[in-house]
C-alpha positions as CSV (number, residue, x, y, z in Angstrom):
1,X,37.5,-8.4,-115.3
2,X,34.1,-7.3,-115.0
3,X,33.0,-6.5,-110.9
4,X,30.5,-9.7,-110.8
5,X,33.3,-12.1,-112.4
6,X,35.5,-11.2,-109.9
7,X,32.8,-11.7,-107.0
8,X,32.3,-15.1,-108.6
9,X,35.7,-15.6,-108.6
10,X,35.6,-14.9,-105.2
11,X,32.8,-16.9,-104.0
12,X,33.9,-20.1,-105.8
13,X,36.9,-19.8,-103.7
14,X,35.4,-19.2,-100.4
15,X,32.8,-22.5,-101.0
16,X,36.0,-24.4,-102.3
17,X,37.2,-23.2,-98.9
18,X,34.0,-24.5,-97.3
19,X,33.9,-28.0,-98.9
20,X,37.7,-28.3,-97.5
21,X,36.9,-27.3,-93.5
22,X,34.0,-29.5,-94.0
23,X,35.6,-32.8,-95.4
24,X,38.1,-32.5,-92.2
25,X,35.6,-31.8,-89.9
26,X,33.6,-35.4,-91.0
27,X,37.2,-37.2,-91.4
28,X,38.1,-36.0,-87.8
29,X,34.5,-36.9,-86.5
30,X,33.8,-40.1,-88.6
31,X,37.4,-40.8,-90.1
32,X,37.9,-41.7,-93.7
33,X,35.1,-44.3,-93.8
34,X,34.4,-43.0,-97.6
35,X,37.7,-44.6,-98.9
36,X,37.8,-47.3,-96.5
37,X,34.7,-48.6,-97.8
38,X,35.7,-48.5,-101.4
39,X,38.6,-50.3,-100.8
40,X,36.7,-53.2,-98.8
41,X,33.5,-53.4,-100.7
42,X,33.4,-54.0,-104.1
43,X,29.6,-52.7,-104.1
44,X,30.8,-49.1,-102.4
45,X,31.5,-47.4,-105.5
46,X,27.7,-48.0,-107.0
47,X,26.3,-47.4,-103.5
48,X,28.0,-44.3,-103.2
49,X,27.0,-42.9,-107.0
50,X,23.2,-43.7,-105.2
51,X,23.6,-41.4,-102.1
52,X,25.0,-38.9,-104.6
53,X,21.8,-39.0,-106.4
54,X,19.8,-38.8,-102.9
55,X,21.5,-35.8,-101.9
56,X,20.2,-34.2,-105.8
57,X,17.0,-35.9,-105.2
58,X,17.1,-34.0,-101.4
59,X,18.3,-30.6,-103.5
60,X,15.3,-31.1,-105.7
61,X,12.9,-31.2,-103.0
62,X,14.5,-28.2,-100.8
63,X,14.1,-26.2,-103.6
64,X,10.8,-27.5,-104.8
65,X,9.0,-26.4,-101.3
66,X,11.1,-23.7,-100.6
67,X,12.0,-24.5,-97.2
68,X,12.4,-27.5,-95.1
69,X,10.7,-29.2,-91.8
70,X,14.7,-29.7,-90.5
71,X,15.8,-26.9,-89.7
72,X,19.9,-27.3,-90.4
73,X,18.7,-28.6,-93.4
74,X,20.2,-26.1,-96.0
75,X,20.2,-26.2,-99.9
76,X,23.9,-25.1,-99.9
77,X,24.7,-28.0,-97.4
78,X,23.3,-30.5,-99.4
79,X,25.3,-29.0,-102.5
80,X,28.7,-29.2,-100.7
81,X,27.8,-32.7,-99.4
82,X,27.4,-33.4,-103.0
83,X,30.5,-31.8,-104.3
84,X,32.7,-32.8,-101.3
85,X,31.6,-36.6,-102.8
86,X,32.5,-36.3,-105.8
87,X,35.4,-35.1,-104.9
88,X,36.2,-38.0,-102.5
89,X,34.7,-40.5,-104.9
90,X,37.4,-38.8,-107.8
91,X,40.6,-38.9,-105.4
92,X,39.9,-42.8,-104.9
93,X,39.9,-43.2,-108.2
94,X,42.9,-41.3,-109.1
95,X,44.9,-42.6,-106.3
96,X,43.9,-46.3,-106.9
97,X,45.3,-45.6,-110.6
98,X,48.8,-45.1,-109.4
């Protein structure tokens, strides 16, 4: 395995790591309003496809001016907001199979 796999390797573990402690830090602070929606609202799932394309539209525009006005406003934030999602949105779906 050639040195920059390996640190890919790496790094892809350490963000999977970061999506993780950051899903529990939101479910501790706002609970697990993501499912609980889904399961109440039959409009949740569309609505929440829609904030997943505001977070890319928000990734376009971060990256398009380089930096942002808001300052904890980070590129890599936005990307694991996105991922963490998708995630979420794929678990529901998975768990409401069963």
């Amino acid at each position: 395995m050639e040195k920059t796999e390996k640190k890919n390797i790496t790094t892809f573990h350490d963000t999977i790591k970061s999506m993780e402690e950051l899903y529990e830090k939101k479910n501790a602070d706002y609970g697990d309003s993501i499912t609980k929606n889904l399961k109440e609202y039959k409009q949740a799932f569309p609505s929440y496809l829609f904030r997943l394309k505001e977070k890319v539209d928000r990734c376009l525009s971060i990256y398009d001016k380089g930096n942002v006005e808001v300052k904890d406003e980070k590129l890599e934030d936005t990307l694991l907001d996105i991922a963490n999602y998708a995630v979420i949105l794929t678990t529901y779906i998975k768990n409401k199979e069963k």
